[in-house]
N, C-alpha and C positions, 0 to 999 in steps of 0.2 A: 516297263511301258510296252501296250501291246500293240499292234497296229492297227485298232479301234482308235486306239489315244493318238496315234498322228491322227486319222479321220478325222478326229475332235481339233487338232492343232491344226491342220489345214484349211478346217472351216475358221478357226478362230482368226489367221491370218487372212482369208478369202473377206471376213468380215473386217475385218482392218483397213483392208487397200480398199475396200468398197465404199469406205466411208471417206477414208486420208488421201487417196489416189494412191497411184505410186510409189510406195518405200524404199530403202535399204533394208540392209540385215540388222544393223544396230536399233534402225526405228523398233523394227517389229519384236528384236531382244528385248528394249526398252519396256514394248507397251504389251510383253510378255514374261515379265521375269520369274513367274513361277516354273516356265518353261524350259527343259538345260537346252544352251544354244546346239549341240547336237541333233539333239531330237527337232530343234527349229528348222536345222541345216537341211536333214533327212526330209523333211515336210514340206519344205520349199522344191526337192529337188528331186524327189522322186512323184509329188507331181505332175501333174496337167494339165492344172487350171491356169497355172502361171505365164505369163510374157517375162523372159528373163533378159536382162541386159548387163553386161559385164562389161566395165570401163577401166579398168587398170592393164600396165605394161607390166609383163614378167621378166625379173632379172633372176640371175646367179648368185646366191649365198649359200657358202660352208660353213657347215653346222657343227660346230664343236660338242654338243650335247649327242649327236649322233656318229662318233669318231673320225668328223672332219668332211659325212659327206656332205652332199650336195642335194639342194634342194630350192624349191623357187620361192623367190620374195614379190610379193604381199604372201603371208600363208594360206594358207584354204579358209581358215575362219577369218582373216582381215578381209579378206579378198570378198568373203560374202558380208561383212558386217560392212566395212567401207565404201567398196568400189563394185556391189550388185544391187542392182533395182530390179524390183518384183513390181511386175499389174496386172490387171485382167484383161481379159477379153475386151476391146471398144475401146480399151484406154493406150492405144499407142502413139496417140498424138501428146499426150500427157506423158507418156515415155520419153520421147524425142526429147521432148522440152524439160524435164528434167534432168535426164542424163545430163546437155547441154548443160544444164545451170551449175551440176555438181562437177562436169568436168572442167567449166571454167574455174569454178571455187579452186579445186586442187592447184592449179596452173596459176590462178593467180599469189597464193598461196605461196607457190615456187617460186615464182619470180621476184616476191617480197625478199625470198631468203637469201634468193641470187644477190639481190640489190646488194645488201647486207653486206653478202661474203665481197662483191665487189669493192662496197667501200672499205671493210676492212683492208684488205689486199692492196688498195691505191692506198691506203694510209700508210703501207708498210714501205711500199715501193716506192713514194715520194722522197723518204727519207733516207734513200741511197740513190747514187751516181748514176749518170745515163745509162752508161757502158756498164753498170753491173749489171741495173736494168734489163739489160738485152742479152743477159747471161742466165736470169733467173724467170721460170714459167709456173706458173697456177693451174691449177683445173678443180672441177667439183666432181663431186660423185652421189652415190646413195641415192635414197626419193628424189634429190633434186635435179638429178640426172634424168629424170622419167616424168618430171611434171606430176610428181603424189604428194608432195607438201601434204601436212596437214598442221594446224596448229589446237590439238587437242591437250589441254593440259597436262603430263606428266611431272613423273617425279626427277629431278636428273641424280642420278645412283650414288654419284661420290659426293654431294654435298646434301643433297636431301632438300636442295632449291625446288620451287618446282619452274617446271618450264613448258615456254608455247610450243608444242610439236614435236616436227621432225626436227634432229640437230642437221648442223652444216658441216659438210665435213670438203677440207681443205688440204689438196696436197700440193705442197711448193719442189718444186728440183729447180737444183741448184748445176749449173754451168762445174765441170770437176777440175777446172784452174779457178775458181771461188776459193777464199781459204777458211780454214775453220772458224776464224773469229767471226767472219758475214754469219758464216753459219748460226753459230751461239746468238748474236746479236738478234737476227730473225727469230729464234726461238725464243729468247727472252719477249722480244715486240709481242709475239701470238700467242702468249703465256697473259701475255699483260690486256691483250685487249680481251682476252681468251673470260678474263674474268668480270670486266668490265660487260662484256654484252650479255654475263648469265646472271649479275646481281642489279644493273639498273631496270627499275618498275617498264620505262620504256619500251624495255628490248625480250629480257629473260628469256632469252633464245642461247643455244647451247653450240658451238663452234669448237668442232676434232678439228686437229690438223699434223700432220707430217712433214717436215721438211726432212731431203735426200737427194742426194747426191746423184747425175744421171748415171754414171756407172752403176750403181746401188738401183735404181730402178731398171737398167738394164741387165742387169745379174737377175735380177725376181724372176726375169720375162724365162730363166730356165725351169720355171711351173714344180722345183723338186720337193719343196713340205710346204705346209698347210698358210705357212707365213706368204711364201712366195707366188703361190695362189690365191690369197687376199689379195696382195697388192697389184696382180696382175688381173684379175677382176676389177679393180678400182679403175687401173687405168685403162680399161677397154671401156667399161661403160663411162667415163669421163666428160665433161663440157668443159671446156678454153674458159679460164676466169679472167687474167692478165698477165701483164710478163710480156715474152718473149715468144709471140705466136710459130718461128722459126722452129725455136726450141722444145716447143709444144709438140710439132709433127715432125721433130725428128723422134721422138717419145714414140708416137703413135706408129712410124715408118719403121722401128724399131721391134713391137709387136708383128708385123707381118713380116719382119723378116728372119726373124727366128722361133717363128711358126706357134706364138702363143696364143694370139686372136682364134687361131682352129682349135685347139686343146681348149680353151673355154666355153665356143661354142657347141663343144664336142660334148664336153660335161652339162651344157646346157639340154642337150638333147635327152641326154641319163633324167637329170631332174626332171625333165617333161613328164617323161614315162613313168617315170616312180609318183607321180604328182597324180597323172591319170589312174596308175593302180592302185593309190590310196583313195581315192576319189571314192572308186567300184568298190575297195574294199567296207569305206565308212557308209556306205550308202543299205548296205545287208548289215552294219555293226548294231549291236544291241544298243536300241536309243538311248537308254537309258545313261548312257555316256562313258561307260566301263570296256576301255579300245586297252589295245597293247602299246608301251612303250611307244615303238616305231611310226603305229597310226597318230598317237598321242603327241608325237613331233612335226608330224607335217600337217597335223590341223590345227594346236592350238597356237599361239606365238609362240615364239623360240626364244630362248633364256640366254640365250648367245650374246654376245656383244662384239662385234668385229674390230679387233683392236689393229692400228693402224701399224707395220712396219718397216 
């Protein structure tokens, strides 16, 4: 593809927004499919005719497919198909007002899922004593940590269900004079609702979760392999679901005090830069969509699955 043909793909996108208004990157994938989303990327962004707007929060994910490093979540290509709106010239009022409309979408989206994990969690928690209660804390994590919900249908991998969106991912700690039976017994409850919210027509919404022990979360917080740097990512970007709010920031006062909160955003800063140098680097890649490995992990999704431990 030569750069006559983005020319042609520029104008074809130029003639798209002039008609649609304001797009994303999926619309214009959409009502361009002969086009590889690359060469879309490229055309959009090396550009000048465009007003670009970008509405997503950047977190931390380790990439197993790239030997553990680190890299930011939405990818480059979500990041432009989901959460970037393209317009013209004169059209910035029509910007404003849709960014608005699709950042409330995501957000309300999220807070659906919240609802969700809440009632889940008050289902779990009703059915033990006060005083356990106030021994055991919740939080969320993932898109719903950041207000990105989306409920686009996929497939969910171990059952072949398919399902609304983003999943909910839940981690419970447990008080460590708890004894193992609370333990088992909570893991049995979110096994059981676990299946109950991904095969009723109602819901098919998909719920991870962890239950562990606070010493066991607090050992993580020493950042030394790839496991303990998941979970120590989880609980920094985390929201208070229920429980034991006490118990919650003594989690969080835990992180700053054995200095993991700065190691992740230390690693956040690495992704940044690897994310900008990938950026420059796809932007001279041959449109054509023929990148190396490495570019090929930080633009397309990641095949990774962040398993909880």
């Amino acid at each position: 593809m030569t750069a006559m043909d983005l020319a042609e793909i520029e104008a074809r996108i130029i003639a798209q927004i002039g008609e649609k208004g304001p797009q994303l990157g999926k619309e214009l994938s959409f009502a361009m499919p002969d086009v590889p989303v690359l060469a879309l990327w490229q055309a959009c962004f090396r550009s000048k005719a465009f007003l670009v707007s970008h509405f997503a929060s950047y977190y931390l994910r380790y990439d197993i497919t790239r030997d553990d490093q680190v890299r930011l979540s939405p990818s480059i290509l979500r990041d432009f198909l989901s959460f970037t709106l393209f317009g013209l010239a004169g059209q910035q009022d029509l910007m404003i007002e849709r960014q608005g409309s699709l950042s409330n979408t995501h957000r309300e989206i999220s807070r659906e899922k919240i609802a969700l994990a809440q009632s889940a969690m008050k289902a779990v928690l009703l059915k033990l004593g006060r005083d356990i209660r106030g021994q055991i804390c919740a939080f969320i994590a993932g898109d719903l940590a950041y207000y990105l919900a989306h409920n686009e249908p996929r497939e969910h991998a171990a059952s072949g269900e398919m399902v609304r969106g983003s999943d909910v991912d839940i981690i419970i700690i447990l008080g460590d004079s708890l004894p193992q039976e609370l333990k088992d017994t909570i893991d049995a409850e979110m096994i059981r609702m676990k299946s109950v919210y991904l095969r009723h027509p109602d819901y098919r919404q998909e719920i991870d979760f962890i239950c562990k022990y606070q010493s066991v979360m607090e050992r993580q917080f020493g950042y030394a392999d790839i496991h303990d740097k998941i979970a120590s990512k989880i609980a920094y970007e985390s929201m208070f679901l229920g429980g034991s709010l006490t118990l919650y920031m003594e989690v969080r006062e835990a992180m700053t005090r054995l200095g993991v909160d700065k190691l992740i955003e230390a690693d956040f800063d690495h992704a940044l830069k690897d994310r900008k140098n990938a950026m420059r680097k796809l932007l001279n890649a041959e449109p054509s969509g023929v990148i190396d490995d490495e570019m090929r992990s930080l633009f397309y999704f990641s095949q990774e699955r962040v398993e909880f431990s």
